[in-house]
Each structure stands twice: as C-alpha cells, then as structure tokens.
N, CA, C and O atoms as a Tripos MOL2 file, in Angstrom:
@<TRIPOS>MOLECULE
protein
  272   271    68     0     0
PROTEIN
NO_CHARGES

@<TRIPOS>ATOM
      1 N         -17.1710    6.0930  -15.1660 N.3       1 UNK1
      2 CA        -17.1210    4.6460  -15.3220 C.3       1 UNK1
      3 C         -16.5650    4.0150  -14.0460 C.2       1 UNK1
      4 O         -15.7100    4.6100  -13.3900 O.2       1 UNK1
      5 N         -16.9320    3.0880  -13.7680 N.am      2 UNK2
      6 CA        -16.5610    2.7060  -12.0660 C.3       2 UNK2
      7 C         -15.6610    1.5230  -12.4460 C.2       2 UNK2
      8 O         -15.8200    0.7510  -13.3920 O.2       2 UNK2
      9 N         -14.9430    1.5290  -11.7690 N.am      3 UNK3
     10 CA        -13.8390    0.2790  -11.5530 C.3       3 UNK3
     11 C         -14.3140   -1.1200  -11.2080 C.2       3 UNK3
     12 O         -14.4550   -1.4890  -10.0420 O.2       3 UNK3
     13 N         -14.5870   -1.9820  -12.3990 N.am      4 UNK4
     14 CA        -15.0120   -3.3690  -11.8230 C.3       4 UNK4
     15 C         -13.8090   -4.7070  -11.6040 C.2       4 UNK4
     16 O         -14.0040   -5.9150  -11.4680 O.2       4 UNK4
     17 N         -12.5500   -3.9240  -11.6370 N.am      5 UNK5
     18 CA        -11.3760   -4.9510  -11.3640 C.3       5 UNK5
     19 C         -12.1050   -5.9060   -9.9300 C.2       5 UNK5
     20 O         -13.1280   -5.4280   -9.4400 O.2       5 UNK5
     21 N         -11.7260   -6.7860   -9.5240 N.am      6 UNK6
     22 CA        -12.0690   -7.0780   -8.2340 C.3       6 UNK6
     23 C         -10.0170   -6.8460   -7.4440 C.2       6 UNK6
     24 O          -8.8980   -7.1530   -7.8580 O.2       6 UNK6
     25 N         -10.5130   -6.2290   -6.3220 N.am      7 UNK7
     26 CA         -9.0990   -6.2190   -5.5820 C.3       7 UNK7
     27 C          -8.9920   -7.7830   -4.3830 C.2       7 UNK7
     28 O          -9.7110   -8.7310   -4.0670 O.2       7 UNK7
     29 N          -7.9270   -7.3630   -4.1290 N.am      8 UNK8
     30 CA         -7.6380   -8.7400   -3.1390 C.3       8 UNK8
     31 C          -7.0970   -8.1380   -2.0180 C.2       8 UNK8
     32 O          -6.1980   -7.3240   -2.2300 O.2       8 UNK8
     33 N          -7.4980   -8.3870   -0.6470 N.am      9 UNK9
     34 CA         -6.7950   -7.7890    0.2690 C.3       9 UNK9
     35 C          -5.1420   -8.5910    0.7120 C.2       9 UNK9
     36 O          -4.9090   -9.7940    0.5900 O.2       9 UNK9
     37 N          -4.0220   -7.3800    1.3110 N.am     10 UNK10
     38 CA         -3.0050   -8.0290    1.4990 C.3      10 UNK10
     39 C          -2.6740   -7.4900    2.3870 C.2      10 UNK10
     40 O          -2.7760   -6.2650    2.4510 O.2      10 UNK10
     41 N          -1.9850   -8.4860    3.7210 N.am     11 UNK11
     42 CA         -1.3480   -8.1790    5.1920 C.3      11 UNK11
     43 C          -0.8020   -7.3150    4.8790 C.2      11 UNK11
     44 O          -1.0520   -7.1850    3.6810 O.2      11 UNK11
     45 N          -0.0310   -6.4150    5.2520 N.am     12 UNK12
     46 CA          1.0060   -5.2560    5.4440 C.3      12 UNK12
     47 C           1.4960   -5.4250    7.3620 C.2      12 UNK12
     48 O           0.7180   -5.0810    8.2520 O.2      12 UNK12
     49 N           2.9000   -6.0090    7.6360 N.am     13 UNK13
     50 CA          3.0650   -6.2900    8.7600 C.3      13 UNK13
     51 C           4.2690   -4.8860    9.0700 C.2      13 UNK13
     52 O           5.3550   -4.8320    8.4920 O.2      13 UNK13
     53 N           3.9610   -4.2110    9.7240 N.am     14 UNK14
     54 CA          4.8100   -2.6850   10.2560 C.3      14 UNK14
     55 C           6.1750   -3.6160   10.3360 C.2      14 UNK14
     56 O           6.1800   -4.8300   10.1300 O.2      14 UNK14
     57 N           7.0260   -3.0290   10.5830 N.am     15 UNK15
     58 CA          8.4060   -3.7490   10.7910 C.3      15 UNK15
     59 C           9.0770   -2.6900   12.0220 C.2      15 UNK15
     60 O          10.2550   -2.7940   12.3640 O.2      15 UNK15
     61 N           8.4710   -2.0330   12.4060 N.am     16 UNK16
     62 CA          8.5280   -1.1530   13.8350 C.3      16 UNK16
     63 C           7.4530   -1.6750   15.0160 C.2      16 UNK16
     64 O           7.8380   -1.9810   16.1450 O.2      16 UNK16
     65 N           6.3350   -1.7210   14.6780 N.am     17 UNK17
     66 CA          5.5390   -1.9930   15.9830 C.3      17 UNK17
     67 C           4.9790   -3.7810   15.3900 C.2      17 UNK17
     68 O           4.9800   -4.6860   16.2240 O.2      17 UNK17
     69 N           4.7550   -3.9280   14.6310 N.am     18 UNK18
     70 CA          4.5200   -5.3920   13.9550 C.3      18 UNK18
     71 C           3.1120   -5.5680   13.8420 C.2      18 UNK18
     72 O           2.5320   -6.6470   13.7250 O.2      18 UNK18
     73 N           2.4270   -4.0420   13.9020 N.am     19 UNK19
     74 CA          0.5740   -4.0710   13.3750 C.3      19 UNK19
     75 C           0.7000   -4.2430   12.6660 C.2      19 UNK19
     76 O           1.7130   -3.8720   12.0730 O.2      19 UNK19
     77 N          -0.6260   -5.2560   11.9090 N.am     20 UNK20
     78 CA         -1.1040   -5.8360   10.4900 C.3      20 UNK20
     79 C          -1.8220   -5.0180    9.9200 C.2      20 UNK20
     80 O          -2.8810   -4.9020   10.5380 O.2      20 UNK20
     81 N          -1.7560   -4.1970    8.7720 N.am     21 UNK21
     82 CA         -3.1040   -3.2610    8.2790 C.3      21 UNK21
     83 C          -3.2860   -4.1590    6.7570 C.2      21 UNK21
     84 O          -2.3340   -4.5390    6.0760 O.2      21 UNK21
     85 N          -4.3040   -4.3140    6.5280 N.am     22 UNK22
     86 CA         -5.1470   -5.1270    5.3350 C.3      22 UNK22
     87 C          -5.2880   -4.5180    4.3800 C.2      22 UNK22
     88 O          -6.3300   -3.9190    4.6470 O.2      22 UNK22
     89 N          -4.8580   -4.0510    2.9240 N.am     23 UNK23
     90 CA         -4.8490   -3.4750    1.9730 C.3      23 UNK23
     91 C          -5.6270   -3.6760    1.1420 C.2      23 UNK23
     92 O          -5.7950   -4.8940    1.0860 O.2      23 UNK23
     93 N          -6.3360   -3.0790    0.3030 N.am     24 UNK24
     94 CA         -7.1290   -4.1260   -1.0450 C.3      24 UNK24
     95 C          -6.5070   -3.3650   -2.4080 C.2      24 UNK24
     96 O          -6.6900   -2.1510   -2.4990 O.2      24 UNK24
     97 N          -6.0940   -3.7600   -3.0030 N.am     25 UNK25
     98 CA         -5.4370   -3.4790   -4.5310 C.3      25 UNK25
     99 C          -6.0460   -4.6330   -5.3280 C.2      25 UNK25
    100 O          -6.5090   -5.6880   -4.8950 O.2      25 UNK25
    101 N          -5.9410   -4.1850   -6.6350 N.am     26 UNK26
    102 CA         -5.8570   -5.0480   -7.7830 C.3      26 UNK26
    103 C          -4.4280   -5.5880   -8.4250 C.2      26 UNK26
    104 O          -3.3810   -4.9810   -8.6500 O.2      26 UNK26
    105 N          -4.7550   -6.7930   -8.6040 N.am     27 UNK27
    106 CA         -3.5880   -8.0290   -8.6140 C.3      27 UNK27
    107 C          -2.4430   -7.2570   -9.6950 C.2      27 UNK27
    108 O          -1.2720   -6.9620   -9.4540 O.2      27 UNK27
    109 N          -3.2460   -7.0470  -10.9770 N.am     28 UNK28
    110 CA         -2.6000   -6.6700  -11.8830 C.3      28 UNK28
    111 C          -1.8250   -5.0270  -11.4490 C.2      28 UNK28
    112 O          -0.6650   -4.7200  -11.7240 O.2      28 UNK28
    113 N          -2.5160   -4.4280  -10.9500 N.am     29 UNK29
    114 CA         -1.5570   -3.2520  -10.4690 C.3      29 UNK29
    115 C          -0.4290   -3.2450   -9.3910 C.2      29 UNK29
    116 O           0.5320   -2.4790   -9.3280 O.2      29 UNK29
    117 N          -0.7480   -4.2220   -8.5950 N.am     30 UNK30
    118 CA          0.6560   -4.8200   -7.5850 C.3      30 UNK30
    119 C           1.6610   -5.1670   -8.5900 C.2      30 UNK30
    120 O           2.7850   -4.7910   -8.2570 O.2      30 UNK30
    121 N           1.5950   -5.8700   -9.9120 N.am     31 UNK31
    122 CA          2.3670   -6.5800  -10.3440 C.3      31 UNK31
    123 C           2.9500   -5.1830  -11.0760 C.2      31 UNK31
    124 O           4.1320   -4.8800  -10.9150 O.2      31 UNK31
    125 N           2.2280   -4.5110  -11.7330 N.am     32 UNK32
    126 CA          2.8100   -3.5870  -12.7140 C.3      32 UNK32
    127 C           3.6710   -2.9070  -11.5070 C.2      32 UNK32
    128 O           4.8380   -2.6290  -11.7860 O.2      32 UNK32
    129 N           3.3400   -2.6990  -10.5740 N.am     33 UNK33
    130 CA          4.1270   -1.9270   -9.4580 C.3      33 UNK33
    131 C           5.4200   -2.3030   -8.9690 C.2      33 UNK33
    132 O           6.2550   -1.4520   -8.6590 O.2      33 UNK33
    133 N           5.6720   -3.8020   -8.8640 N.am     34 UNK34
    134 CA          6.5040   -4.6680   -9.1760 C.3      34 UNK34
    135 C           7.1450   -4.4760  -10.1280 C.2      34 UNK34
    136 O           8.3720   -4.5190  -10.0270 O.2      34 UNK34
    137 N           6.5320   -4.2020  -11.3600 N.am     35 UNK35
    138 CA          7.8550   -4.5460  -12.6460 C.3      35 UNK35
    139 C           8.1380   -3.0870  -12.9980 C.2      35 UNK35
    140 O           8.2210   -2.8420  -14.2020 O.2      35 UNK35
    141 N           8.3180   -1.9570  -12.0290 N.am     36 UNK36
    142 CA          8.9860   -0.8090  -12.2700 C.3      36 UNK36
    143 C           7.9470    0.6300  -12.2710 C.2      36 UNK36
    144 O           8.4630    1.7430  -12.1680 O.2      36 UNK36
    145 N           6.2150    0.4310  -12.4180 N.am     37 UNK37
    146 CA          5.6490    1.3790  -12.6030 C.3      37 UNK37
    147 C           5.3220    2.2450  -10.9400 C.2      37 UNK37
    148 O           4.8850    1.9940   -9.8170 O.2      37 UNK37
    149 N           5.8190    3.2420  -11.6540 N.am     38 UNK38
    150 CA          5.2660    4.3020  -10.2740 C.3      38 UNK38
    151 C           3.9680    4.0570   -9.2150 C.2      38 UNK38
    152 O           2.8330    4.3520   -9.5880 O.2      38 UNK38
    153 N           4.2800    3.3500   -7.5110 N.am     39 UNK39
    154 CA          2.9130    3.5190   -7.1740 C.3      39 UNK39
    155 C           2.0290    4.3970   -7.0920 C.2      39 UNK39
    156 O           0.9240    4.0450   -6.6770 O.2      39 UNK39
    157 N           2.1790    5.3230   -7.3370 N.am     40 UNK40
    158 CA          0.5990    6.3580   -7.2400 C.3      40 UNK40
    159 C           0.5520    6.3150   -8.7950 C.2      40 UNK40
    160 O           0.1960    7.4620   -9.0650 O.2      40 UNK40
    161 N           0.7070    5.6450   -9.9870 N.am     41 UNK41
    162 CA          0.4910    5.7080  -10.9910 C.3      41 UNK41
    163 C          -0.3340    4.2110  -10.5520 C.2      41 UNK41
    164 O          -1.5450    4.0160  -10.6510 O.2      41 UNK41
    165 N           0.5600    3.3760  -10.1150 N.am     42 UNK42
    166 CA         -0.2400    1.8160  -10.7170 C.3      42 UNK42
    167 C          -1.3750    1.9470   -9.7600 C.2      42 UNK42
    168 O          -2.3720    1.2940  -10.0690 O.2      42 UNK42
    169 N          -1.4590    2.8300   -8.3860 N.am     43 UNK43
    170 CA         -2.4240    2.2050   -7.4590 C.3      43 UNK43
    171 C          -3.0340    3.6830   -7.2610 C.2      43 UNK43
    172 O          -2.8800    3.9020   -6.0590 O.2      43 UNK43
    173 N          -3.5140    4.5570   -7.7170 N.am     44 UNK44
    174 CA         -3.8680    5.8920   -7.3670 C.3      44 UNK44
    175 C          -4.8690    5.7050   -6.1140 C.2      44 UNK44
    176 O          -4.8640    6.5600   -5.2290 O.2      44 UNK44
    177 N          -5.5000    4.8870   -6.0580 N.am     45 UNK45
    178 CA         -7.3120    4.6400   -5.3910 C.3      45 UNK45
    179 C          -6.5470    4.3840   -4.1310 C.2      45 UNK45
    180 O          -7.3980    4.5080   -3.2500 O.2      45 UNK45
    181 N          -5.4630    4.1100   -3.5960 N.am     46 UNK46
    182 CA         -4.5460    3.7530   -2.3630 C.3      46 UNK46
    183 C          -4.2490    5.2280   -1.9520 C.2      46 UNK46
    184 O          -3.7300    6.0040   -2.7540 O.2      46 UNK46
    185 N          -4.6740    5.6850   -0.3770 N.am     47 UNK47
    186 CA         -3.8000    6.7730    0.4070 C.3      47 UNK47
    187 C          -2.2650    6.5200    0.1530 C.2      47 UNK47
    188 O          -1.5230    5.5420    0.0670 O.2      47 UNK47
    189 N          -2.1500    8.0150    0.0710 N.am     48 UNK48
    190 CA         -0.5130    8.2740    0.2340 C.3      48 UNK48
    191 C          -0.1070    7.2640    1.2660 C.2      48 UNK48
    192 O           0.5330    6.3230    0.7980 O.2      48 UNK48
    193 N          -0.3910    7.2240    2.9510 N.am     49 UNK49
    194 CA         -0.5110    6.3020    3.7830 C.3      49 UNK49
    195 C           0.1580    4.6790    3.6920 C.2      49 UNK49
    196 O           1.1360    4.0370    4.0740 O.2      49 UNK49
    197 N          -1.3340    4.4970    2.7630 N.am     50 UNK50
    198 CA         -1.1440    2.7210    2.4230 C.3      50 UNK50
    199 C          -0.2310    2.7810    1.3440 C.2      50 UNK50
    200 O           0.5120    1.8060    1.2290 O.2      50 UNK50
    201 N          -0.0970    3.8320    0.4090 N.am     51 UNK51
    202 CA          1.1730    3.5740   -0.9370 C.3      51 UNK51
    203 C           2.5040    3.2810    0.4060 C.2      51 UNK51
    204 O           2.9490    2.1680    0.6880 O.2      51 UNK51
    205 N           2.9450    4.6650    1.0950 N.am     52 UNK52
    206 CA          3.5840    4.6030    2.0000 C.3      52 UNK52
    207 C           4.3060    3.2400    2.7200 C.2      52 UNK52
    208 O           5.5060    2.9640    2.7210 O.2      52 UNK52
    209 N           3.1150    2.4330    3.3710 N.am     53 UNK53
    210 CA          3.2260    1.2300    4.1650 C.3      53 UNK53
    211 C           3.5750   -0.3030    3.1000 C.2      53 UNK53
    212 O           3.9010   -1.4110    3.5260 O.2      53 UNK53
    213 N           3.4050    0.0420    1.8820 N.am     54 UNK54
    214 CA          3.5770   -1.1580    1.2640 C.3      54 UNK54
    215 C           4.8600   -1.1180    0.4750 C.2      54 UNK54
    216 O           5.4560   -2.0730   -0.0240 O.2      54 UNK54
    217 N           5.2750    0.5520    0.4450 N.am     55 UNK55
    218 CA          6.7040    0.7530    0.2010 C.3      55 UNK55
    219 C           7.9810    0.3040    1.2440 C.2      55 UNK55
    220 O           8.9680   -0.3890    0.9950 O.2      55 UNK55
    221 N           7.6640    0.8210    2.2150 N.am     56 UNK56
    222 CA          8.5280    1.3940    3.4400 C.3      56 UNK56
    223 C           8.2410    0.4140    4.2290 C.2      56 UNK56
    224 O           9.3440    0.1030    4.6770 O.2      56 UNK56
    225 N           7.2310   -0.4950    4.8370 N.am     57 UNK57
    226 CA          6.4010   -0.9680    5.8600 C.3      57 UNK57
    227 C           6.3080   -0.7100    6.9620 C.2      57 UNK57
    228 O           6.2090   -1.5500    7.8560 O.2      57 UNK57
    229 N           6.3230    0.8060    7.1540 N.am     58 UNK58
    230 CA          6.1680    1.6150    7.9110 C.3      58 UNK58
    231 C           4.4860    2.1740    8.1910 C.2      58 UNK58
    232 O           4.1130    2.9680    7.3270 O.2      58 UNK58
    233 N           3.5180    1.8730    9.2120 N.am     59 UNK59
    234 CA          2.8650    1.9230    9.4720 C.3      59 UNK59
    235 C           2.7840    4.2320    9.7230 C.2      59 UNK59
    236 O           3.6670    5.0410   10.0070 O.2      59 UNK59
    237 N           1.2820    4.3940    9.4190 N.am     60 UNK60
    238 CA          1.3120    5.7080    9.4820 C.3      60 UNK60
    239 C           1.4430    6.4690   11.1740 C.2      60 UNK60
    240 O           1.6860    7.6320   11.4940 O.2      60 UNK60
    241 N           1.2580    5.6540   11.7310 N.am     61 UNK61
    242 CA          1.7080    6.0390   13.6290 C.3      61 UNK61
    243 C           2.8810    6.0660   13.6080 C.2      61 UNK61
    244 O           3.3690    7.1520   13.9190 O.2      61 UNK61
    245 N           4.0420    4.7150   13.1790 N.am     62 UNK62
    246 CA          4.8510    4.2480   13.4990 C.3      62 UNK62
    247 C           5.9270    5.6990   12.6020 C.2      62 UNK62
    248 O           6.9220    6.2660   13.0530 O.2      62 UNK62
    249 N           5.2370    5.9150   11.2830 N.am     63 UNK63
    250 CA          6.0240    6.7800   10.3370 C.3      63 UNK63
    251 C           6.3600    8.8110   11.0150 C.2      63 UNK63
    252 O           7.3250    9.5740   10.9750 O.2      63 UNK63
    253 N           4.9250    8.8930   11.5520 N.am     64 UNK64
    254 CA          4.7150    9.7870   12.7750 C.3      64 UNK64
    255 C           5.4850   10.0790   13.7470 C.2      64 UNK64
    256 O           5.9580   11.2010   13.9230 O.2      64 UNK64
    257 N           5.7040    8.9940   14.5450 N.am     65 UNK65
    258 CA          6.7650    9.0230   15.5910 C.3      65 UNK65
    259 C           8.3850    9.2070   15.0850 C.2      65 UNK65
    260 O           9.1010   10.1100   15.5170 O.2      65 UNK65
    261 N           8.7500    8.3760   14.2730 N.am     66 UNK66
    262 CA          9.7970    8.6790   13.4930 C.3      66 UNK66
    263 C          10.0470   10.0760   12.9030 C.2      66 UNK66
    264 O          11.0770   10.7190   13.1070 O.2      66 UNK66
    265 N           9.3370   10.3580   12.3900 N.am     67 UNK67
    266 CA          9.6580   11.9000   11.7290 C.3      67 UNK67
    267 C           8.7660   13.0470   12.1910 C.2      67 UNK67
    268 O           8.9020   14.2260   11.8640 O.2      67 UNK67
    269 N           8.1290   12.6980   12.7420 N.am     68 UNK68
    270 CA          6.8630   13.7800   12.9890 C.3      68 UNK68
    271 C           6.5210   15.0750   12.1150 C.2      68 UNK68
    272 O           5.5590   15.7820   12.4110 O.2      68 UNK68
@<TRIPOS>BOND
     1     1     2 1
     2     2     3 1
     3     3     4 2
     4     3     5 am
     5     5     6 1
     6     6     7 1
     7     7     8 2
     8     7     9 am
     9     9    10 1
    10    10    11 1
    11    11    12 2
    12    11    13 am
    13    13    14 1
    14    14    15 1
    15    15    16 2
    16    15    17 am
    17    17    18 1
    18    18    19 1
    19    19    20 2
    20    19    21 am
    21    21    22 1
    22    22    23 1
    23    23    24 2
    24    23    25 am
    25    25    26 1
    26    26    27 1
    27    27    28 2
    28    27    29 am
    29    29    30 1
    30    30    31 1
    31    31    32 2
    32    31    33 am
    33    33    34 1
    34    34    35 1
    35    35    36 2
    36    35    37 am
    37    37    38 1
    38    38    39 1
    39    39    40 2
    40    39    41 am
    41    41    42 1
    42    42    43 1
    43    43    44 2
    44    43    45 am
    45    45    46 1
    46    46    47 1
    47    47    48 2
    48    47    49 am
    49    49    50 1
    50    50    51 1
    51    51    52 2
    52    51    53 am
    53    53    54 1
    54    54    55 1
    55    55    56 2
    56    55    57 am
    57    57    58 1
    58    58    59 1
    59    59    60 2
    60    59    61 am
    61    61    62 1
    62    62    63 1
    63    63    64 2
    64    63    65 am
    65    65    66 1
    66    66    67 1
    67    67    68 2
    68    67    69 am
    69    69    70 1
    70    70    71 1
    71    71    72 2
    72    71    73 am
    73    73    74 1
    74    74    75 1
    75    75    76 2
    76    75    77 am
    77    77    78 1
    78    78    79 1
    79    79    80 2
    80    79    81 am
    81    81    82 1
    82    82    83 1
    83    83    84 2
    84    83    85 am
    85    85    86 1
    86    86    87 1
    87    87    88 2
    88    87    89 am
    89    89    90 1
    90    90    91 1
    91    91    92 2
    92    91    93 am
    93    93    94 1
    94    94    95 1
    95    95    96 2
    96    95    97 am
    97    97    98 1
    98    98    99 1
    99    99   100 2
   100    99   101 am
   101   101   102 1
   102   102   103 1
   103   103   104 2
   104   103   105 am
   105   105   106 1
   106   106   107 1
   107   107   108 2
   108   107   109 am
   109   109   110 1
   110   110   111 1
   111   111   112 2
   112   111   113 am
   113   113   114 1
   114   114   115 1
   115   115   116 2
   116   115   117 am
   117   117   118 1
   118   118   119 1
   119   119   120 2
   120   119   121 am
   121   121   122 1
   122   122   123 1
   123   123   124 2
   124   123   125 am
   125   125   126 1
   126   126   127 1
   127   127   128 2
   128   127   129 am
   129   129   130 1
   130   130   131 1
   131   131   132 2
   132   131   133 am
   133   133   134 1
   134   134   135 1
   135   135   136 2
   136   135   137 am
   137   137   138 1
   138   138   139 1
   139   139   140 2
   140   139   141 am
   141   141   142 1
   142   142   143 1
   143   143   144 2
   144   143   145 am
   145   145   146 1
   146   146   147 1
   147   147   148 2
   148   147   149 am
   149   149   150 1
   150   150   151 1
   151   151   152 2
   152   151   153 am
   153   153   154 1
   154   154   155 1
   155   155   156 2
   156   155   157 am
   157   157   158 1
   158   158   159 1
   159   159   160 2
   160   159   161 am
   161   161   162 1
   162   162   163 1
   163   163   164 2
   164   163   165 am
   165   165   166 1
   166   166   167 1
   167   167   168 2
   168   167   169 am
   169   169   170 1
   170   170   171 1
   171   171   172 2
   172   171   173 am
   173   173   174 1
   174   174   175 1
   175   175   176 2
   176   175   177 am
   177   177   178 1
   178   178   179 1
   179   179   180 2
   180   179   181 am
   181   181   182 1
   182   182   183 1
   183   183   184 2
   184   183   185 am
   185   185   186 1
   186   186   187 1
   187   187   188 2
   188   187   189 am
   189   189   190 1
   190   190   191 1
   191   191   192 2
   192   191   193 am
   193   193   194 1
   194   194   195 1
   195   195   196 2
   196   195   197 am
   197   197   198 1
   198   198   199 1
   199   199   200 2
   200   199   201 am
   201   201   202 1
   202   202   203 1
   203   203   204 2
   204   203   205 am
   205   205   206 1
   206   206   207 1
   207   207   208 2
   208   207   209 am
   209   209   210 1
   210   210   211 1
   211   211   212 2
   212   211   213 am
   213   213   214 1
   214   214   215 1
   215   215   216 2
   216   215   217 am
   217   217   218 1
   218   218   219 1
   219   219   220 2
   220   219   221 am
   221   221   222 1
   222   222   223 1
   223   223   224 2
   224   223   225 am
   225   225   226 1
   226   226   227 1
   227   227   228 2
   228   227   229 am
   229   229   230 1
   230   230   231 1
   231   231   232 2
   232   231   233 am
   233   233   234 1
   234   234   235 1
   235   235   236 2
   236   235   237 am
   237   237   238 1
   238   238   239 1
   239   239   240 2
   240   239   241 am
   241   241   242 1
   242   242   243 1
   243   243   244 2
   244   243   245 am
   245   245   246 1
   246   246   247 1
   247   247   248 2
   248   247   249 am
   249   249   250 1
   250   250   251 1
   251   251   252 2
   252   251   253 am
   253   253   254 1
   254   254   255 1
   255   255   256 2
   256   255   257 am
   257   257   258 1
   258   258   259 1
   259   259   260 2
   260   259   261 am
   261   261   262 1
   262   262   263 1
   263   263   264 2
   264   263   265 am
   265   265   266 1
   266   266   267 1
   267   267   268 2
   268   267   269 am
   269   269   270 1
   270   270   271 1
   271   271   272 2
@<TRIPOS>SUBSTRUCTURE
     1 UNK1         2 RESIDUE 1 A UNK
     2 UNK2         6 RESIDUE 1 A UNK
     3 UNK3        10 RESIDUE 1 A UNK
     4 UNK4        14 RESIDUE 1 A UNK
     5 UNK5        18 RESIDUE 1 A UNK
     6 UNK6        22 RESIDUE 1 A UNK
     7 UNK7        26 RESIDUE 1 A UNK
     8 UNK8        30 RESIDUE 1 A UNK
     9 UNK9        34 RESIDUE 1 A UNK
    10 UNK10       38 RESIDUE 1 A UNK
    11 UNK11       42 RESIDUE 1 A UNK
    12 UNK12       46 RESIDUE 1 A UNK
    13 UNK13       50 RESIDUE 1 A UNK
    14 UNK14       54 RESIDUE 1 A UNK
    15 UNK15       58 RESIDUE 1 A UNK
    16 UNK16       62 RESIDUE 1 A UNK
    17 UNK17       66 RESIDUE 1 A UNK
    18 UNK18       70 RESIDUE 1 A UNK
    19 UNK19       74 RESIDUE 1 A UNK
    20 UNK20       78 RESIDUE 1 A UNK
    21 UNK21       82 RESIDUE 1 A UNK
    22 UNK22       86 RESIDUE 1 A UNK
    23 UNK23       90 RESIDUE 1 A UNK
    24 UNK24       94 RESIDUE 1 A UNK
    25 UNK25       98 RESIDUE 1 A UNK
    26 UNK26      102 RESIDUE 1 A UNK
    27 UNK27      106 RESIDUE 1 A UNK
    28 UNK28      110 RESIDUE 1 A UNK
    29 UNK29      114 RESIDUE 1 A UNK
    30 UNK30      118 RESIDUE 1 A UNK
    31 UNK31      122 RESIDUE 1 A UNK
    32 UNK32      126 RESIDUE 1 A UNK
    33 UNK33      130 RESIDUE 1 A UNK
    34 UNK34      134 RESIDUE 1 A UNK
    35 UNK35      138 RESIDUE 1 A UNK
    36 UNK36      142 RESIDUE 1 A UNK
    37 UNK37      146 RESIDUE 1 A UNK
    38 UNK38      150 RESIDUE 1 A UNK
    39 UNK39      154 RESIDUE 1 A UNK
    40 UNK40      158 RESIDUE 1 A UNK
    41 UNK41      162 RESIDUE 1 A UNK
    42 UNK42      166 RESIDUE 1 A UNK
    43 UNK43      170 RESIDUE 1 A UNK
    44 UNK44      174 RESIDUE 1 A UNK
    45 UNK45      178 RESIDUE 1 A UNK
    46 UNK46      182 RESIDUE 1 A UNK
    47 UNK47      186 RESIDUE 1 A UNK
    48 UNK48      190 RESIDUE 1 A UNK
    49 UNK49      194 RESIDUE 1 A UNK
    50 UNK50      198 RESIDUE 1 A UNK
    51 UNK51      202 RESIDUE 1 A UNK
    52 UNK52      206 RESIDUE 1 A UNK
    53 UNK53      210 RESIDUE 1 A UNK
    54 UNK54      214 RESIDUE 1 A UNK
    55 UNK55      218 RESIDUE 1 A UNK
    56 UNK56      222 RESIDUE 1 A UNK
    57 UNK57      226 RESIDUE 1 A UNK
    58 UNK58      230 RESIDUE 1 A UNK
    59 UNK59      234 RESIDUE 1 A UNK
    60 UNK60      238 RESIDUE 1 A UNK
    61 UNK61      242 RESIDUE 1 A UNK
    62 UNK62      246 RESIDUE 1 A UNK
    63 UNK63      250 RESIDUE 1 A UNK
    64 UNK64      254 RESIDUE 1 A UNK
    65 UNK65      258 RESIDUE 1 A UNK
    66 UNK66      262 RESIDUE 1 A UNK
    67 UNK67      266 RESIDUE 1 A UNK
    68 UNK68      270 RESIDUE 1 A UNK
C-alpha cells in the first residue's frame, strides 16, 4: 500500500557550517515526534542522516568531522 500522506518540505539550518538541507516529512508525524514519539518510529521513510539533522542540527559532513 503506498503512502498517500502528502509531506511538506522543511529548512534544516546546520548550526556548525550553517548549510540548509530541505527535508520532506508528513505534518502529522513531525507533530507526533514533537509530543514524545520516537523518530525512527514517527518518521521511518527519513535516513538515519536526516532523523540525525533534525535532532541534533548537525549536518552529516559537519557530524563526520566531529566524530569521524
């Protein structure tokens, strides 16, 4: 069964180098993500990566250099 939510894209601004990467999620799963639910539960269809960057706002270069 295919997913007909429509997603919305959202800035993600690094807070190390200050690149913008563009996300697309569904509204209702940002929010559930918000009110306490696990992101790789509310947003599975999101890379570890982008779960990563919308946690942390740590870009995946920027997260690289930091820890390698």
């Amino acid at each position: 069964m295919e997913d007909t939510k429509e997603k919305v894209g959202i800035d993600v601004k690094c807070w190390r180098c200050e690149g913008v990467s563009t996300l697309h999620a569904v509204l209702e799963d940002i929010w559930s993500w918000q009110d306490g639910e696990l992101i790789q539960n509310a947003m599975p269809y999101l890379s570890a990566t982008e779960r990563e960057l919308l946690i942390s706002r740590t870009c995946d270069s920027c997260w690289d250099k930091m820890y390698g």
